[in-house]
C-alpha positions in Angstrom: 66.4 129.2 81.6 64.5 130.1 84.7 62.6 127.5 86.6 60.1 128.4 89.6 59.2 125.7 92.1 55.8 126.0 94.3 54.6 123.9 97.5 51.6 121.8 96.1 50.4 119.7 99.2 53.3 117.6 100.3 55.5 118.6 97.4 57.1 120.5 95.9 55.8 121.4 91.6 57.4 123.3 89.1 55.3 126.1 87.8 54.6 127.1 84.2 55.7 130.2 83.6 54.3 131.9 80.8 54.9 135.4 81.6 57.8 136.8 83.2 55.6 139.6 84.9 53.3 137.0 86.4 55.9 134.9 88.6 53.9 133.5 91.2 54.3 135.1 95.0 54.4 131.1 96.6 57.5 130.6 94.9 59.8 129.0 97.2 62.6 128.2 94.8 63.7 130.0 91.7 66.4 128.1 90.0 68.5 130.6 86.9 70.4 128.5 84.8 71.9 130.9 81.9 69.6 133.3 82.7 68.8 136.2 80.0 68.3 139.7 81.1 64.8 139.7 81.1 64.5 136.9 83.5 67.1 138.6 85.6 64.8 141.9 85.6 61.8 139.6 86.4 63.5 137.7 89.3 64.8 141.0 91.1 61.7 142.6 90.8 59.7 139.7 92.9 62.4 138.8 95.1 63.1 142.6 96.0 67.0 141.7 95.2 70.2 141.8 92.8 70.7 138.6 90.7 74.7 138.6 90.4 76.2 138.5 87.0 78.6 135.4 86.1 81.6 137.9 86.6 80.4 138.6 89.8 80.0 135.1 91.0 83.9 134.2 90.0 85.4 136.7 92.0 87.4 134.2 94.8 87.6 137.2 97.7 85.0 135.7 100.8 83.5 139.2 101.4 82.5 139.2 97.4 80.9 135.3 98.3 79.4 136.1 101.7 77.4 139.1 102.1 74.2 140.4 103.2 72.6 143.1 101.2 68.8 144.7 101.7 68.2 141.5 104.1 69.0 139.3 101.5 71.7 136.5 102.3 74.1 136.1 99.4 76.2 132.7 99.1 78.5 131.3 96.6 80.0 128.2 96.3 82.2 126.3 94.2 80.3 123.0 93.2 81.6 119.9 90.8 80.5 119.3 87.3 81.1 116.1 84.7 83.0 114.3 87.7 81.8 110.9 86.0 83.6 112.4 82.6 87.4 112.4 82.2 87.0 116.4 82.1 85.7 117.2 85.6 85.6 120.7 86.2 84.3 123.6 88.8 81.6 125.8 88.5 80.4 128.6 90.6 76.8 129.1 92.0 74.9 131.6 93.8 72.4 131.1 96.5 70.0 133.8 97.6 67.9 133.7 100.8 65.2 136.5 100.6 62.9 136.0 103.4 61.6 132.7 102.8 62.9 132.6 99.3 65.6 130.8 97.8 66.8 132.1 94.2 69.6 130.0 92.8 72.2 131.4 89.6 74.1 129.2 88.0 75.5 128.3 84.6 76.1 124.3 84.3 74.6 121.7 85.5 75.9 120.3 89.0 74.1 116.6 89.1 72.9 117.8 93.2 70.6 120.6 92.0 68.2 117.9 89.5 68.3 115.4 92.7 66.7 117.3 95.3 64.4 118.7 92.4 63.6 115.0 92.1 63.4 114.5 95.3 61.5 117.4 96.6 58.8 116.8 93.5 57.9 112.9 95.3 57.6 114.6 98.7 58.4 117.0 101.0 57.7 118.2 104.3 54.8 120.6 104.7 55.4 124.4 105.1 58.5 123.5 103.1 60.8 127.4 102.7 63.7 128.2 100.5 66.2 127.7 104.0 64.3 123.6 103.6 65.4 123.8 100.1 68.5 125.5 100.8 69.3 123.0 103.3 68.6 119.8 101.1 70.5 121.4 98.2 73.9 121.7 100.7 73.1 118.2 102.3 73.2 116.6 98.1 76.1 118.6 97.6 78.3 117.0 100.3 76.5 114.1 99.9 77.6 114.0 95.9 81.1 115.4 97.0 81.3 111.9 99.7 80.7 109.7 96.5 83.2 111.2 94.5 86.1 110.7 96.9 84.9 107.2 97.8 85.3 106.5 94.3 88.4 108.1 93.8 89.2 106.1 97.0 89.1 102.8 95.0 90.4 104.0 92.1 93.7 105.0 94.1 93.2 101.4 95.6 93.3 99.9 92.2 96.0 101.8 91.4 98.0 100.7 93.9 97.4 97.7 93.4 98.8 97.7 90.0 101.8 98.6 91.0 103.2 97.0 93.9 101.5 93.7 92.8 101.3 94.0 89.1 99.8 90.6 87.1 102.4 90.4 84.8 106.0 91.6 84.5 107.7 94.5 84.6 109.9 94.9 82.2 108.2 96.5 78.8 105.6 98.1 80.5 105.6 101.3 79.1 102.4 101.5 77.6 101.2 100.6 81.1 103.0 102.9 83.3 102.2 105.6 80.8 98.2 105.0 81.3 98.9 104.7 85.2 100.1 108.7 85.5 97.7 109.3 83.3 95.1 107.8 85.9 97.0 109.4 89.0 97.4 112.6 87.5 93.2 112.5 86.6 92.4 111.3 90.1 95.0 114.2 91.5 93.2 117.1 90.1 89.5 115.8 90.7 90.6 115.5 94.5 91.9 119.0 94.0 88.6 119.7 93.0 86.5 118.4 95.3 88.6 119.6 98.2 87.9 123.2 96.7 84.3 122.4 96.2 84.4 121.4 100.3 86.2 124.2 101.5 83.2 126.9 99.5 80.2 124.8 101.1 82.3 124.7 104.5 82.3 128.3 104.5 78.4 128.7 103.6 77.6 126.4 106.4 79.6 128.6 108.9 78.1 132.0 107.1 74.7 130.5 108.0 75.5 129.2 111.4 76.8 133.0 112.1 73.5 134.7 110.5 71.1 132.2 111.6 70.8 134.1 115.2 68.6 136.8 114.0 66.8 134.0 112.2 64.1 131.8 113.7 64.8 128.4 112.2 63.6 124.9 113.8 65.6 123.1 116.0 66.2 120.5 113.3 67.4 122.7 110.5 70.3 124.0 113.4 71.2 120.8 114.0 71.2 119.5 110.6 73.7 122.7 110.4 75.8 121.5 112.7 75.9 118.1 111.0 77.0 119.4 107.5 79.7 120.8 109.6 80.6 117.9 110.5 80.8 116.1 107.6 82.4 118.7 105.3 85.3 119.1 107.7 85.4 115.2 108.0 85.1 114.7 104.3 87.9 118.1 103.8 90.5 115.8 105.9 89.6 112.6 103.9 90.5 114.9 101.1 93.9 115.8 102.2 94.5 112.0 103.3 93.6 111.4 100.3 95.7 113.9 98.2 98.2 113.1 100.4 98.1 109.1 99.0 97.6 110.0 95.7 101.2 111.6 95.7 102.8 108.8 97.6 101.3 106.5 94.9 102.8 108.9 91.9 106.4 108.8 94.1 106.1 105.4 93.8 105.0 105.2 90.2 107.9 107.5 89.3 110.3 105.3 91.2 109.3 101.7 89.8 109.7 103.2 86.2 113.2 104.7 87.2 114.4 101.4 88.5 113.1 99.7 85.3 115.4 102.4 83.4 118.3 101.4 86.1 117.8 97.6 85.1 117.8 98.5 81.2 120.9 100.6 81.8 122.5 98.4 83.7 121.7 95.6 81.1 123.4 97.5 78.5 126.4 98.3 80.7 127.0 94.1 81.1 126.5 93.5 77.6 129.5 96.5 77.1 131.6 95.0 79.5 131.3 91.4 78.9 131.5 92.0 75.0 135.2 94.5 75.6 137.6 90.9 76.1 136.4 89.3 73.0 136.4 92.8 70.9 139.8 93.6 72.1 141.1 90.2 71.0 139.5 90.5 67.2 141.0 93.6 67.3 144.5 92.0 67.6 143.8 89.6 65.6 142.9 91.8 63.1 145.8 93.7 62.9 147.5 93.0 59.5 151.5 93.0 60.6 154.0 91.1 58.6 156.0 89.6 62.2 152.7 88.1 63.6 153.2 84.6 64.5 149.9 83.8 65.3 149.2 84.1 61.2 151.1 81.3 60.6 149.7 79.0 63.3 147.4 76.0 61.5 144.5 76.4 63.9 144.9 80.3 65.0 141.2 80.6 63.5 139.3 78.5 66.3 142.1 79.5 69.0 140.9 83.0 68.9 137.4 81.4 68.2 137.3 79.6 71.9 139.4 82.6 73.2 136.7 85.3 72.5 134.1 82.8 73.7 135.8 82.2 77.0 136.3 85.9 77.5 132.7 86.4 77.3 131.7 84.0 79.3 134.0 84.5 82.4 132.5 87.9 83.1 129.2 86.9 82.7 129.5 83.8 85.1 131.5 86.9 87.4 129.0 89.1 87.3 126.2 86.2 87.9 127.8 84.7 91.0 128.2 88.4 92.3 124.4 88.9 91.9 124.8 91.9 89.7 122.5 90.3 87.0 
């Protein structure tokens, strides 16, 4: 699908496009989303460059995601997609600066790219370029990637919560503790993900900030530079704290359920041990000897009644006053 955005007073329009030969030459922004080979062919041939193919845009080496080639600046980063699904996942996209031009190849649907088109389409500033639209697609991008880990901020909170301070008991909780992983594993890999989308836009930023010298750009665009700086190597350290507490809280997780499995097996040795005495005498007792004097006794039944009963309660109140139990 191929989308072409034009400046239209003090915004910024989407274009019809009815013919792939007639692009329009104001095009600021031409946004590629699965694009076919035709609008590939139609794209280089107004832009003056070399849309990359979707093997080309997953290669991971820097020099194959940062380049210049015939003037054109060529930048790909790794963005987030379906982070508000329980299948969040990566996707690579392309940015091309030709002159004034930004052409952008991608192949999902990261939620940044329809809210500055949104935005943009309200208002924007006049004489609005493709390094404007460049810059306000990197801006929703760490913006988008600062909501995602505030979220998964809370969730880790909530998770916590659960269990050091859990509403209900402990014991029998495996349904629960099985859905907690579940939730600390998910949280894991989307700050995984994140952190990777952080450290591809980090690297744009920097690619720009080296390349802008030959470039005349306002003083606000370099200083709104050096803020995304900023914040993506702020945001990349929240990452890591975060990572960091995310396996602290699966230590933890992994150590309450071991101590519930100490209890149960600790449980089961008592039982054994208090239940040995009182097995050990019905044992005797059932021992079918001819020279056992016990047989003749008139009340050898309850006797051994009473004494299997004492012997399990001796260890019992042993073990209790020992705090074992």
């Amino acid at each position: 699908m191929l989308s072409v955005f034009v400046p239209q007073e003090s915004s910024l329009k989407k274009a019809s496009v009815g013919d792939l030969a007639a692009l329009p030459d104001n095009a600021v922004w031409i946004d590629l989303v699965n694009p076919t080979q035709p609008e590939d062919k139609a794209v280089e041939k107004l832009a003056g460059i070399a849309v990359p193919t979707r093997e080309d845009m997953q290669e991971i080496e820097i020099s194959s995601r940062l380049y210049i080639e015939n003037g054109a600046r060529y930048m790909t980063a790794t963005l987030m997609c379906q982070s508000d699904t329980d299948t969040p996942k990566t996707t690579a996209v392309t940015f091309i600066l030709a002159g004034h031009r930004l052409v952008t190849v991608r192949y999902d649907e990261p939620k940044p790219f329809a809210v500055v088109e949104y935005k943009l389409g309200r208002s924007c500033s006049p004489g609005l370029t493709g390094e404007m639209v460049l810059m306000e697609l990197l801006d929703a991008v760490i913006d988008r990637c600062a909501d995602i880990l505030e979220r998964i901020g809370a969730d880790v909170d909530t998770v916590s919560h659960d269990i050091f301070e859990p509403e209900s008991e402990r014991h029998g909780n495996a349904r629960r503790y099985s859905q907690i992983l579940i939730a600390i594993g998910r949280k894991g890999d989307l700050t995984s993900k994140v952190r990777e989308s952080l450290v591809s836009i980090g690297r744009i930023v920097t690619f720009m900030s080296a390349v802008m010298e030959g470039v005349k750009w306002s003083k606000d665009m370099r200083e709104q530079l050096k803020t995304m700086q900023r914040d993506v190597a702020s945001l990349t350290d929240h990452a890591s704290y975060l990572s960091n507490k995310i396996t602290f809280v699966l230590d933890a997780m992994l150590g309450v359920v071991n101590l519930e499995q100490n209890n149960i097996i600790k449980l089961f040795s008592v039982m054994a041990v208090v239940l040995m005495p009182p097995t050990l005498i019905a044992s005797i007792y059932g021992m079918n000897f001819k020279d056992m004097p016990e047989l003749e006794w008139p009340h050898g039944y309850p006797v051994a009644i009473l004494a299997m009963i004492a012997a399990a309660v001796v260890p019992y109140y042993v073990f209790k006053l020992k705090k074992w139990l």
